[in-house]
ROLUMTI-597619 format. One line per 8 residues: number of its first residue (from 1); their letters; for each residue x, y, z of C-alpha. Coordinates in nm, 3 decimals, m for minus. Example, Ala and Ser with C-alpha at 12.3 -4.5 7.8 and 13.67 -1.06 7.14 Angstrom:
BEGIN
1) AS) 1.230/m0.450/0.780 ~ 1.367/m0.106/0.714
END
This chain:
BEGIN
1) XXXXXXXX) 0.000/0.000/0.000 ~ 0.158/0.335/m0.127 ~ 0.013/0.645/m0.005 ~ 0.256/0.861/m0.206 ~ 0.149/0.738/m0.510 ~ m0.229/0.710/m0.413 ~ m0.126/1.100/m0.345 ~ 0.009/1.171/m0.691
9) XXXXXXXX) m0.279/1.030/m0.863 ~ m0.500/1.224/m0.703 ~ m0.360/1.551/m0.715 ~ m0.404/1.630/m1.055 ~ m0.768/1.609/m1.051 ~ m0.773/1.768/m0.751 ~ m0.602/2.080/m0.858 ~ m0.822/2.049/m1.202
17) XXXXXXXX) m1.074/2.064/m0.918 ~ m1.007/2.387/m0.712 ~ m0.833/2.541/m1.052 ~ m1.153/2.557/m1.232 ~ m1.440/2.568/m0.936 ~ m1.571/2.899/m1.056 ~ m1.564/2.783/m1.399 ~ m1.700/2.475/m1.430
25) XXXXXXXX) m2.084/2.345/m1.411 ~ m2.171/2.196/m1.115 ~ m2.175/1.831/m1.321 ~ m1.844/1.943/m1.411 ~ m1.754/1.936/m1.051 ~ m1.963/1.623/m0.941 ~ m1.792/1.446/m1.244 ~ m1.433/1.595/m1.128
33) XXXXXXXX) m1.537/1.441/m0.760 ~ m1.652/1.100/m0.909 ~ m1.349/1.032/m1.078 ~ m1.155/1.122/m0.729 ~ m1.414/0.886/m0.490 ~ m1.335/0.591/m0.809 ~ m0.964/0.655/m0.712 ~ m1.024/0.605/m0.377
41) XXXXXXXX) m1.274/0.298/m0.393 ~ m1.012/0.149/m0.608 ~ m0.702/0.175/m0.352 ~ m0.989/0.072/m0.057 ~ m1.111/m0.231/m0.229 ~ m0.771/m0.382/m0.276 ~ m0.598/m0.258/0.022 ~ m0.895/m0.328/0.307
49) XXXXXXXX) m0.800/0.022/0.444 ~ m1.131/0.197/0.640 ~ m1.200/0.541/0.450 ~ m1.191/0.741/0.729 ~ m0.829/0.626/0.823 ~ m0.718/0.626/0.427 ~ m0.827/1.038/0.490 ~ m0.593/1.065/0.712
57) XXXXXXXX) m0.327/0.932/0.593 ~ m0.389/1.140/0.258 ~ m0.438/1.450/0.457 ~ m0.187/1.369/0.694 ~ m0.205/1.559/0.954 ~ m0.506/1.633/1.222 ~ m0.690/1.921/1.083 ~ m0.702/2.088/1.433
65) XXXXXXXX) m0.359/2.026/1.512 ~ m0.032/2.222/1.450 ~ 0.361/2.110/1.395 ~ 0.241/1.735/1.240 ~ 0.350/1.704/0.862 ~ 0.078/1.757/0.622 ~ 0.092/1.531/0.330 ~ m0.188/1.715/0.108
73) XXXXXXXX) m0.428/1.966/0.096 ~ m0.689/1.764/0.013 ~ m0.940/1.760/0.344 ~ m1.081/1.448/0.474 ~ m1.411/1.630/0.423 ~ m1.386/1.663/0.026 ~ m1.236/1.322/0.031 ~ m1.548/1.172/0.213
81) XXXXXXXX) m1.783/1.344/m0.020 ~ m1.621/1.268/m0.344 ~ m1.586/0.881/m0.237 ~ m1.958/0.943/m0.132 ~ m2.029/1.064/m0.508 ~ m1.890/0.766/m0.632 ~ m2.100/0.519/m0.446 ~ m2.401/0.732/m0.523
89) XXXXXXXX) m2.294/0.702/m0.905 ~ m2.154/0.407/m1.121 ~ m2.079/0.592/m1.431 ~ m2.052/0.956/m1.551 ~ m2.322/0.878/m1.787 ~ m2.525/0.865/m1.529 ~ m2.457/1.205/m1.302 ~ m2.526/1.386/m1.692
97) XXXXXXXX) m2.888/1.231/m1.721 ~ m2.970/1.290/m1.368 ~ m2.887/1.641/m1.349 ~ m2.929/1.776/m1.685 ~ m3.010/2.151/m1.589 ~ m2.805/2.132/m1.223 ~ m2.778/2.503/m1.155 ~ m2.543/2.519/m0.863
105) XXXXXXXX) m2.355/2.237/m0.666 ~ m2.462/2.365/m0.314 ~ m2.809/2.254/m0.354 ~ m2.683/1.900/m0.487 ~ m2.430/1.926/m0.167 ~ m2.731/1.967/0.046 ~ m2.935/1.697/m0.095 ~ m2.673/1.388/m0.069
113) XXXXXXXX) m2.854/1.246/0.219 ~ m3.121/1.175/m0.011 ~ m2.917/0.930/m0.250 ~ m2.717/0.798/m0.057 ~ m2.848/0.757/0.320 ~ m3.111/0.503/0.340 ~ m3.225/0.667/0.644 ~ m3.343/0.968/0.419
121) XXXXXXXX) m3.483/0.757/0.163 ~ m3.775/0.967/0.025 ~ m4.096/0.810/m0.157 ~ m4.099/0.789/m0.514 ~ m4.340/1.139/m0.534 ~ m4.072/1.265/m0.315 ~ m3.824/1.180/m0.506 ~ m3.954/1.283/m0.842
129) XXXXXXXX) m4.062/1.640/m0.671 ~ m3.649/1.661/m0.536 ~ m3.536/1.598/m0.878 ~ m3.777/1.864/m1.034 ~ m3.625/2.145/m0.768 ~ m3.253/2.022/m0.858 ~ m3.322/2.079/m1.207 ~ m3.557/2.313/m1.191
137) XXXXXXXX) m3.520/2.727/m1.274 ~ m3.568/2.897/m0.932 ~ m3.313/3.044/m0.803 ~ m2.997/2.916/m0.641 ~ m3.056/3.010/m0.258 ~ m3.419/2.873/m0.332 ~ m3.337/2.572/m0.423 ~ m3.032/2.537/m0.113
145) XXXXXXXX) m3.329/2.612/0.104 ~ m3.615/2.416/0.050 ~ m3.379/2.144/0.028 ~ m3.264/2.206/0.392 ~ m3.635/2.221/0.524 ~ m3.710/1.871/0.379 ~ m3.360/1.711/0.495 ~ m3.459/1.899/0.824
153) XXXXXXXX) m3.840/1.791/0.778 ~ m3.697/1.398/0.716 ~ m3.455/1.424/0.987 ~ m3.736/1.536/1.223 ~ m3.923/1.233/1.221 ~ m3.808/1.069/1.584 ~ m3.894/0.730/1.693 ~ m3.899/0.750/2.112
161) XXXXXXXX) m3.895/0.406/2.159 ~ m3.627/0.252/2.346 ~ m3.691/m0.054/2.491 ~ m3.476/m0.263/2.227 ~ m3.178/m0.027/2.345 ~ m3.210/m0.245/2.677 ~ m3.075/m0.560/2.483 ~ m2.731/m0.447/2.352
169) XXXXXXXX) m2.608/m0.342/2.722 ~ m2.390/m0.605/2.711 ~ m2.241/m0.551/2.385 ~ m2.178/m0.154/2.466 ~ m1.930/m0.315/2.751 ~ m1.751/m0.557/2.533 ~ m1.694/m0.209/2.275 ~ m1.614/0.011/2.532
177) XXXXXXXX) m1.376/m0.232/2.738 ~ m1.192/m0.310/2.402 ~ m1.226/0.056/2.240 ~ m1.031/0.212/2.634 ~ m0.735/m0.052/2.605 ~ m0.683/m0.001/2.235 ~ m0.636/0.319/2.324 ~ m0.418/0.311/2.627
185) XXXXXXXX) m0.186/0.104/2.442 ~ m0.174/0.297/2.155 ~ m0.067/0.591/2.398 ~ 0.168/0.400/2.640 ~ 0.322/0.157/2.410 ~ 0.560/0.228/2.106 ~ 0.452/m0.005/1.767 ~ 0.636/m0.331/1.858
193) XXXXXXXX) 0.541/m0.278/2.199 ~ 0.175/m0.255/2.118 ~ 0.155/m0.612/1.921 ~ 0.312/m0.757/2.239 ~ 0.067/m0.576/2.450 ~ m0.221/m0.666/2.280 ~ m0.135/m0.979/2.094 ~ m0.264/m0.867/1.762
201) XXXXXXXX) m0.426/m1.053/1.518 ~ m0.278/m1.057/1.212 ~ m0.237/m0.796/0.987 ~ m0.471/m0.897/0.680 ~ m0.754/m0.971/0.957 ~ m0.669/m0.658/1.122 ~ m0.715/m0.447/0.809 ~ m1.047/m0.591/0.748
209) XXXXXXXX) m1.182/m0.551/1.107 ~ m1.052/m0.231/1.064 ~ m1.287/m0.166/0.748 ~ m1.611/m0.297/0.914 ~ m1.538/m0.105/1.266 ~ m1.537/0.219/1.034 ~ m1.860/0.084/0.771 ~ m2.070/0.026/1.136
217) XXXXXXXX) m2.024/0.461/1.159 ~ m2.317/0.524/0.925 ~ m2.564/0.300/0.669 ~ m2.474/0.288/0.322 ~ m2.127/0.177/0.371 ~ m1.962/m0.145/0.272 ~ m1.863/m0.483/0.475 ~ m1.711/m0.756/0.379
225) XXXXXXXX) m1.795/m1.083/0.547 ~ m1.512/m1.202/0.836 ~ m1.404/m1.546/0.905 ~ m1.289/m1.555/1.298 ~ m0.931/m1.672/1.356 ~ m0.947/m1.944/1.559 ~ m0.703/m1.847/1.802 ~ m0.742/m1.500/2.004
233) XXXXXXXX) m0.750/m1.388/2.313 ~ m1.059/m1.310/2.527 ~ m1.076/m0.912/2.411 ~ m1.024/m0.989/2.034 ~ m1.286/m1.260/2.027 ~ m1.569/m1.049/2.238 ~ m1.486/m0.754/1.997 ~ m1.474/m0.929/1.694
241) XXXXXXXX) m1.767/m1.153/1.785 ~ m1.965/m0.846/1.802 ~ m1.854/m0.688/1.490 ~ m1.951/m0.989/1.327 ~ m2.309/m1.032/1.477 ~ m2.345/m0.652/1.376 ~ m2.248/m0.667/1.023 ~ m2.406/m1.036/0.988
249) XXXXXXXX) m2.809/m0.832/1.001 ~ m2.918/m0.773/0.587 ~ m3.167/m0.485/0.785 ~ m2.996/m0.178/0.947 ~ m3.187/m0.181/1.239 ~ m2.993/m0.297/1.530 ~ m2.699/m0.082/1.347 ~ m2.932/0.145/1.418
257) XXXXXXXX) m2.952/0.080/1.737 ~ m2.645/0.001/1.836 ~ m2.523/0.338/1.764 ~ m2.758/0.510/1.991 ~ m2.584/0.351/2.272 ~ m2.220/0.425/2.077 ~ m2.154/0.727/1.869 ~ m2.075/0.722/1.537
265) XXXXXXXX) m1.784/0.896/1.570 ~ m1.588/0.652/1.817 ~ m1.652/0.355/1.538 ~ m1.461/0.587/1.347 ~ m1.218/0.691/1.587 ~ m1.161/0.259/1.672 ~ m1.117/0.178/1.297 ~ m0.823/0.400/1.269
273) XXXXXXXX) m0.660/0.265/1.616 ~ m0.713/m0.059/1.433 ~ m0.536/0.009/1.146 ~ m0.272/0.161/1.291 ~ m0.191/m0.134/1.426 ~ m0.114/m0.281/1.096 ~ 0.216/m0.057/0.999 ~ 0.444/0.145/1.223
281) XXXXXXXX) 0.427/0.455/1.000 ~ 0.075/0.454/1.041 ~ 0.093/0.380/1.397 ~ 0.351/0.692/1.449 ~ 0.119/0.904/1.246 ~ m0.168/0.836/1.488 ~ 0.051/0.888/1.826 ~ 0.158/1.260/1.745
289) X) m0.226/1.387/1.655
END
């Protein structure tokens, strides 16, 4: 796996990108985005990396942070939503036929939710209505705005039950318990220490739990199907035994659920931890942000 040259591909489009934003249509841009997010699904699909960790290492430093080496300019933000175009998308072709009169790209921005969150999925009338405002010939702010009220409007709808919630106690434990000494590790311990310390699976399987700790963050995202090693210690098997029951459901509902009780953010947060784990660089990377 070669971030440099994952870096070097990119950049070109990515300058193409910010050199002609004021220029371009708005499919222009989508398309320019596409062909970045089929980079990136390329270099995940053969490399088992998580996204949200592969932004980081692109970006390379923490965005917050000051003094860490920055590898690009390219934000894990822009990165997200252009790998987040691709899935939406399989070919050009198709962003040109379903946007043939896009206007302005902050409106399209505002509406991604609706193509590619299942959690927004609007009715068919819905969906035909959206499509008429996207391409439609009111103006600009308009359009960004009655967009917002139905994302807000969709958003709004809130289910108070929570007795389910009451069943996955249990399981928080066994992702909190692992989640805390991941991390103490990670801070205490230097690379080599840290496979000692936590007797590691191997690094293939590690990449891959790695990728499904980061796809449980939101619906939409990819997982690929885990065979358990047969030998691991008590905290591997509890963890990964949950990561498997959670990936095994074909409906997102206990997903769902599951992250009420955990954010989505610390999925995130433990799929890079877990990678790190795979390659010292990595690893290092993590430790000074």
């Amino acid at each position: 796996m070669d971030i440099n040259n994952l870096i070097t591909g990119l950049t070109p489009l990515y300058n193409e990108y910010r050199k002609n934003k004021e220029t371009n249509t708005p499919v222009e841009q989508i398309i320019l985005m596409w062909k970045i997010g089929d980079i990136l699904k390329n270099f995940i699909d053969q490399n088992g990396i998580a996204p949200h960790a592969l932004y980081r290492e692109i970006y390379g430093k923490s965005e917050s942070s000051s003094n860490v080496t920055q590898r690009s300019y390219m934000t894990r933000e822009f990165l997200g939503r252009s790998y987040r175009v691709r899935n939406m998308f399989k070919t050009q072709t198709e962003i040109k036929k379903t946007f043939p009169n896009l206007t302005g790209f902050s409106h399209f921005r505002e509406a991604m939710p609706f193509f590619d969150n299942p959690k927004h999925k609007l009715s068919d009338k819905e969906h035909e209505s959206l499509m008429d405002l996207l391409n439609g010939p009111q103006p600009d702010a308009l359009k960004t705005k009655q967009v917002k009220q139905l994302l807000k409007k969709k958003i709004g709808i809130k289910n108070p039950r929570t007795q389910r919630l009451a069943d996955w106690q249990e399981e928080k434990k066994v992702f909190i318990n692992f989640y805390n000494e991941i991390l103490r590790v990670i801070r205490e311990c230097d690379y080599k220490e840290s496979a000692l310390a936590l007797s590691s699976p191997q690094s293939p399987f590690l990449k891959l739990l790695a990728h499904n700790t980061g796809a449980l963050s939101a619906d939409g995202l990819k997982m690929n199907t885990m065979e358990i090693p047969g030998t691991m210690n008590p905290l591997w098997r509890s963890y990964v035994e949950l990561v498997a029951l959670l990936i095994s459901k074909e409906n997102p509902i206990e997903r769902r659920r599951f992250r009420r009780l955990i954010p989505a953010d610390r999925f995130v947060r433990l799929s890079e931890m877990l990678y790190a784990l795979t390659d010292e660089q990595s690893f290092n990377n993590l430790k000074v942000k």
